[in-house]
MIKESE-351202 format. One record per residue (C-alpha): residue in three letters; x, y, z. Coordinates in steps of 0.1 Angstrom, whole numbers, padded with zeros to 4 digits, always signed. Example, Ala and Ser with C-alpha at 12.3 -4.5 7.8 and 13.67 -1.06 7.14 Angstrom:
ALA+0123-0045+0078;SER+0137-0011+0071;
% end
This chain:
UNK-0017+0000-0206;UNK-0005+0035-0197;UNK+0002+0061-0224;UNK+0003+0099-0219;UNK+0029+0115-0236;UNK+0023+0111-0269;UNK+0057+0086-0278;UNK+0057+0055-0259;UNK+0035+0034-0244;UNK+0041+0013-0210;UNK+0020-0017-0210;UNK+0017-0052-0195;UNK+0021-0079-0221;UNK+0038-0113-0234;UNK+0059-0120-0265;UNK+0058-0148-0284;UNK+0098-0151-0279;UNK+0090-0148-0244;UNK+0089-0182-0223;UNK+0082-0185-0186;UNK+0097-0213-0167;UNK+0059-0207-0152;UNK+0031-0205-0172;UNK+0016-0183-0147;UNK+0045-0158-0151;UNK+0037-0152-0188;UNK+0035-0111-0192;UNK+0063-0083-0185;UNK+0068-0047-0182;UNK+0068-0034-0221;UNK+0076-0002-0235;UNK+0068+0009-0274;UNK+0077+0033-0293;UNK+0050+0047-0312;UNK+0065+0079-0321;UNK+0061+0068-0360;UNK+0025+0055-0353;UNK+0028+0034-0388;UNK+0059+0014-0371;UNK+0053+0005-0336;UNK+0086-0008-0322;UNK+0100-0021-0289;UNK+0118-0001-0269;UNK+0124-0025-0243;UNK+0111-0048-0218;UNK+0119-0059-0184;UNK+0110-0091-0160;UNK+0113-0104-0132;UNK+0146-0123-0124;UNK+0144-0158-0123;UNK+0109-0162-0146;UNK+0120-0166-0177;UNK+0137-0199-0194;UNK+0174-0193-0196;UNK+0176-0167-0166;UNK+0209-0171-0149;UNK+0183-0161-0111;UNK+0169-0187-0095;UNK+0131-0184-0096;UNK+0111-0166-0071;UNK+0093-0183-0045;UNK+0061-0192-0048;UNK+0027-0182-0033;UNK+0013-0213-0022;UNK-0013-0229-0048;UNK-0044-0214-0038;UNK-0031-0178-0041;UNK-0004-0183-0067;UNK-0015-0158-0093;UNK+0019-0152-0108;UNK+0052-0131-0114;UNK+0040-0106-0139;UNK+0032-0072-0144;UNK+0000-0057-0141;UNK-0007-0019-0141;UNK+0023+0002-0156;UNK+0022+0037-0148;UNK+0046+0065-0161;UNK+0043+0102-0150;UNK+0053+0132-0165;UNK+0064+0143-0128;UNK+0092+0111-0133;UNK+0100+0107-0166;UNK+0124+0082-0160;UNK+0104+0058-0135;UNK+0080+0034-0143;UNK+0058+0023-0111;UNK+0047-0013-0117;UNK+0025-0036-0098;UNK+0040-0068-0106;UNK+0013-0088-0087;UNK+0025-0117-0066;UNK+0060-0099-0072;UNK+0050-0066-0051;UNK+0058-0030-0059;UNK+0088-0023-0083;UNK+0102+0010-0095;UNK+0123+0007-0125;UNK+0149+0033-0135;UNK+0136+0040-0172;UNK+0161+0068-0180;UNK+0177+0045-0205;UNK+0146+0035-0223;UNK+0166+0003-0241;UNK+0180-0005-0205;UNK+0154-0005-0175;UNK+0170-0011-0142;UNK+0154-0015-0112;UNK+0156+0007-0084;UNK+0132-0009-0058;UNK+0110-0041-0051;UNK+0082-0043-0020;UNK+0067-0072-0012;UNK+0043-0080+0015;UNK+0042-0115+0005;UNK+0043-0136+0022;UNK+0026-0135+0047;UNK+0002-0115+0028;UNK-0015-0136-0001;UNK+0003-0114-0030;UNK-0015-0093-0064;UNK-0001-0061-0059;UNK-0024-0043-0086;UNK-0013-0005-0084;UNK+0014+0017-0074;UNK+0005+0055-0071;UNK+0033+0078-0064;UNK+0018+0115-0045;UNK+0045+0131-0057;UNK+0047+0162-0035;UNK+0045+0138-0004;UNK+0068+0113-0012;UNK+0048+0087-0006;UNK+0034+0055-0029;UNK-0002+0043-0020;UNK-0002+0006-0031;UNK-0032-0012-0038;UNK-0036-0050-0039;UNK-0063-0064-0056;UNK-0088-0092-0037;UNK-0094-0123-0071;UNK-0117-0146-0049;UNK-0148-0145-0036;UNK-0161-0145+0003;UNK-0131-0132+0015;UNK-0112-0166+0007;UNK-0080-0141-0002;UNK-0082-0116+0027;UNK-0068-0097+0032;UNK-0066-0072+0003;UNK-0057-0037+0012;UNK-0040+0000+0002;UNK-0009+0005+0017;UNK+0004+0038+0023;UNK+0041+0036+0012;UNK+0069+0059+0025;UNK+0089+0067-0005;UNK+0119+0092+0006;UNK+0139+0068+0001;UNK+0129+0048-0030;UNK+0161+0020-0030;UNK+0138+0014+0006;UNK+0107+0018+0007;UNK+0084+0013+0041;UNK+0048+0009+0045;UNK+0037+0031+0075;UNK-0002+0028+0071;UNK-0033+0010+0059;UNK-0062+0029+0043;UNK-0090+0018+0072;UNK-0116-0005+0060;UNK-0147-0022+0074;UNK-0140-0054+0087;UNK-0144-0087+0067;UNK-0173-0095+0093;UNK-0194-0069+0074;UNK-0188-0073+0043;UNK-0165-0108+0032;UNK-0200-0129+0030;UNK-0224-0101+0013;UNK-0219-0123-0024;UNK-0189-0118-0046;UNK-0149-0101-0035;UNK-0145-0082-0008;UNK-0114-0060-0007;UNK-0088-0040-0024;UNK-0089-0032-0065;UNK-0084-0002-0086;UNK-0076+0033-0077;UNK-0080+0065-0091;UNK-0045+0072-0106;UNK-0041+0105-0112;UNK-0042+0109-0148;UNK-0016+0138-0158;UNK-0040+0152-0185;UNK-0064+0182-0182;UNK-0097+0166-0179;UNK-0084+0147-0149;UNK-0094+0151-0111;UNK-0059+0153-0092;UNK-0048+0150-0057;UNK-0016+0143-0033;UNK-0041+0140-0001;UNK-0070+0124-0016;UNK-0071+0087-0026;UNK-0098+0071-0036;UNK-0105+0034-0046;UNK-0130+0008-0055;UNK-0135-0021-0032;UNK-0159-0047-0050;UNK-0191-0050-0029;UNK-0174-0026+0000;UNK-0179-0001-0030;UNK-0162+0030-0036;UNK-0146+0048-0010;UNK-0123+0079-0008;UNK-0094+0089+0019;UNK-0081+0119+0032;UNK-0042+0112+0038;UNK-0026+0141+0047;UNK-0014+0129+0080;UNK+0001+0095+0061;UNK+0006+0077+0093;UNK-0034+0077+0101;UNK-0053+0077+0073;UNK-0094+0084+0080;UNK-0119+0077+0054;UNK-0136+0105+0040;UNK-0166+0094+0019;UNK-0181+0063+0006;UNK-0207+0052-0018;UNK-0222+0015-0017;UNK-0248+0006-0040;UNK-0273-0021-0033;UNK-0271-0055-0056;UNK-0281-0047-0090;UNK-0312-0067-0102;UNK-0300-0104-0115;UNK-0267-0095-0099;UNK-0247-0130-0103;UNK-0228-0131-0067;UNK-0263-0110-0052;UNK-0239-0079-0043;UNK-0224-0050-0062;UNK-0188-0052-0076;UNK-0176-0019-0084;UNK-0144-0026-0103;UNK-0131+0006-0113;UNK-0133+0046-0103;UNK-0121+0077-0125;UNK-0132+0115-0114;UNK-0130+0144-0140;UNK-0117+0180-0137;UNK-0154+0185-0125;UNK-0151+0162-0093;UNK-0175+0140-0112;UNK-0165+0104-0098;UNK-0175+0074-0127;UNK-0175+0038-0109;UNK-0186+0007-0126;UNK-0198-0025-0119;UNK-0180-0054-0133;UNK-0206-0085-0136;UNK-0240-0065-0144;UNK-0243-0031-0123;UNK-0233-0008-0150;UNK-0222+0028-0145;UNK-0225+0048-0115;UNK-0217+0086-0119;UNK-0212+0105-0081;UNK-0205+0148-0073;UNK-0179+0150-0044;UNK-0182+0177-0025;UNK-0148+0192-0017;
% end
């Protein structure tokens, strides 16, 4: 769920008048208006062709079973920079950027897929505004590096009907780290929150990569991205998969970076130094 502004909130969810020829597919981009907070009331919503029942699109091919996760939206963001674009990862269905100037009528401008041959969950799409670029983070679901690989894209956006991945943020190998106990890979970012008490940055990306920890990248030259910093814990006590899982990052105005565990770790607060 995204909301920022104050009016509407952009949110993955389902509908009970919703149904998807795959059970799998079974939430959407949504946007509600909460401007009268006592009334909450759609604004619109907006799927993937081809996975609902009645769509006139065939459906969308299909990961193969052991990394079918589904065609459905996951993290919704919408920036005051861009009004009127909403920057979806729509897991198995890659990166989409929907025109949200009409806010009954979204229309979409762009869809990236890796997959296949990649094994799909797009999780994030981050638009650096000033550099015209997307950084596009996939997110790793299985344990052992059964899904590898799970990565952050660096996304040229100039052209957002087309957009083209130029880079990878570098990561250790799966060697080092896919057998360690629990994922190994790609998850959340930090997304630039556009409110005051948020850390921002259009060179600095930083990310949370299950038991490869938390690690931040310096992108100013987008075609080779080097990494910057990292921070990996050892396993907590009673850790379930014996590793850490850090799950999700946020930094403050202060350069104070939160990171979390998400079996039994807890919270882990980290200074950058910049």
């Amino acid at each position: 769920m995204w909301f920022v502004d104050g009016e509407y909130v952009h949110m993955s969810s389902g509908a009970p008048d919703f149904q998807p020829r795959n059970p799998l597919d079974d939430q959407f981009y949504r946007m509600i208006d909460v401007r009268n907070p006592a009334k909450p009331v759609e604004a619109c919503r907006w799927w993937l062709p081809g996975t609902r029942e009645g769509d006139s699109a065939p459906p969308p091919q299909r990961m193969v079973p052991k990394f079918d996760t589904g065609f459905r939206a996951h993290n919704t963001n919408v920036f005051p920079q861009r009004p009127d674009r909403a920057y979806i990862g729509y897991i198995d269905g890659g990166a989409v950027i929907l025109d949200i100037s009409d806010k009954a009528n979204p229309r979409l401008v762009s869809r990236w897929s890796h997959s296949p041959p990649n094994n799909g969950f797009i999780h994030t799409v981050l638009p650096l505004f000033e550099r015209n670029l997307l950084i596009v983070a996939d997110e790793c679901i299985q344990d052992d590096g059964a899904d590898w690989p799970k990565l952050v894209w660096v996304v040229d956006g100039r052209a957002e009907t087309n957009p083209v991945p130029i880079a990878t943020l570098p990561m250790p190998p799966i060697e080092a780290f896919g057998k360690r106990g629990g994922r190994y890979g790609a998850h959340n970012l930090h997304e630039n929150l556009p409110v005051a008490t948020s850390w921002r940055s259009d060179h600095i990306v930083i990310g949370t990569f299950f038991n490869g920890g938390v690690r931040a990248y310096d992108v100013s030259n987008p075609y080779q991205p080097q990494e910057a910093a990292y921070f990996v814990p050892g396993a907590p006590r009673m850790a379930p998969t014996g590793a850490i899982q850090l799950n999700d990052v946020y930094v403050d105005d202060r350069a104070i970076v939160y990171t979390v565990d998400r079996h039994i770790g807890g919270l882990y607060i980290l200074e950058m130094k910049i």
